[in-house]
C-alpha positions in Angstrom: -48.9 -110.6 -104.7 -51.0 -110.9 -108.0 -51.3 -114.2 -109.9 -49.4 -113.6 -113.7 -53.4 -114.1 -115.2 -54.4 -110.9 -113.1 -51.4 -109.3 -114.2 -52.2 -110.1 -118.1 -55.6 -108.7 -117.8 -53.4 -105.5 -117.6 -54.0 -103.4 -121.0 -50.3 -101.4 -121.0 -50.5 -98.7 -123.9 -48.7 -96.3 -126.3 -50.0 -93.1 -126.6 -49.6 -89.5 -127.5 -50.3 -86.0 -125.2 -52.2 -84.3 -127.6 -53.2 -81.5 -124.9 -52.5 -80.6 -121.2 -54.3 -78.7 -119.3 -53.9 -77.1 -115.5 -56.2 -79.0 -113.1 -56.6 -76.2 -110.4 -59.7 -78.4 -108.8 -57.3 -81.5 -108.6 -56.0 -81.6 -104.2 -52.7 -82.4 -105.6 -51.2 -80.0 -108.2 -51.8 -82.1 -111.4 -52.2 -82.1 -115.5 -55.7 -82.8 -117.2 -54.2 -84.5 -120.6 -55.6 -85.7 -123.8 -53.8 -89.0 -125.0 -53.9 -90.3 -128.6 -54.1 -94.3 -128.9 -54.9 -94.6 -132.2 -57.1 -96.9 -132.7 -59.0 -96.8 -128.8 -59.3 -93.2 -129.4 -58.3 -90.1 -127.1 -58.4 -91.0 -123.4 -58.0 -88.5 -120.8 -56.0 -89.0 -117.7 -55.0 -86.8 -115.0 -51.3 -86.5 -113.6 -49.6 -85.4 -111.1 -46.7 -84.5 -112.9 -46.0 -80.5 -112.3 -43.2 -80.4 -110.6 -41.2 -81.6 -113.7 -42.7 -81.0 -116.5 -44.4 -78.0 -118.2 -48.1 -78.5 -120.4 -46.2 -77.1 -123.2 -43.3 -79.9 -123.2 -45.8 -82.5 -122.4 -48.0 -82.3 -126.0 -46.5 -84.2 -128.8 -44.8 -86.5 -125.9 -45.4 -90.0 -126.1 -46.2 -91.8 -123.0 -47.4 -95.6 -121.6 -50.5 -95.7 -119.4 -52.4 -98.7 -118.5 -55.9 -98.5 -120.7 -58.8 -100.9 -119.0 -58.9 -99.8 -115.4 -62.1 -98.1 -116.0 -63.1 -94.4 -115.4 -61.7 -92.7 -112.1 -63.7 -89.5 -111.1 -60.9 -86.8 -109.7 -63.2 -83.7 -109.1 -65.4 -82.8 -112.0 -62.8 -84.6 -114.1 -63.3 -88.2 -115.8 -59.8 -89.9 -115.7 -59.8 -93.0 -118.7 -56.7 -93.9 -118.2 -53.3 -94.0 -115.9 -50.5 -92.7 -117.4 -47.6 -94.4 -115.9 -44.0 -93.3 -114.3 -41.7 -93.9 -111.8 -40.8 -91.4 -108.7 -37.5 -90.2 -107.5 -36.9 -88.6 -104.4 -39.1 -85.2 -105.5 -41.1 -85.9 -108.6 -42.9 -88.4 -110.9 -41.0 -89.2 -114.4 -42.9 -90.3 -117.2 -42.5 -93.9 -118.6 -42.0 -94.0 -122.9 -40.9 -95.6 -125.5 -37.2 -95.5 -126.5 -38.2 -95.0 -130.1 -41.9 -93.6 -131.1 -44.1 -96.0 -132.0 -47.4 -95.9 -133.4 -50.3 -94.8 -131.1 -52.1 -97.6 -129.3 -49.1 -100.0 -129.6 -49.8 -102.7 -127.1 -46.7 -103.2 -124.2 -46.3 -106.9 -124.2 
């Protein structure tokens, strides 16, 4: 268990998949993306999120990711970012907004 304080420290964001890339260096099969959050810039984040959905449905998409865990090297890759979902029994789905909202909205 975390104390409520750690868990406020948590920086939950709105953003925007502005690319997606194949990450064939990543162990699991997994995404490099570009995420828009406005006013903190583009982040990017690698997912493991292949089995579901395709690069092309993925930019334009808005998703929630957590923004101030640091940088997370996977491979040659610099991950800014964890993009957030919840898993069934076979795959990952993405966490988003009901409604868009602007990029960088904080999630209170």
């Amino acid at each position: 268990m975390i104390d409520f304080t750690t868990f406020e420290e948590l920086d939950f964001r709105v953003g925007t998949v502005v690319k997606a890339d194949d990450f064939p260096e990543a162990i699991k099969p997994a995404y490099q993306l570009q995420i828009d959050f406005g006013p903190l810039g583009i982040l990017n984040s690698s997912a493991q999120i292949t089995k579901r959905y395709k690069k092309e449905e993925l930019v334009g998409r808005q998703v929630i990711a957590v923004v101030n865990l640091g940088t997370k090297k996977i491979a040659h890759y610099k991950s800014q970012c964890l993009v957030l979902g919840a898993k069934d029994a076979n795959d990952v789905i993405l966490l988003a907004p009901e409604t868009e909202l602007p990029n960088g909205q904080q999630i209170l």
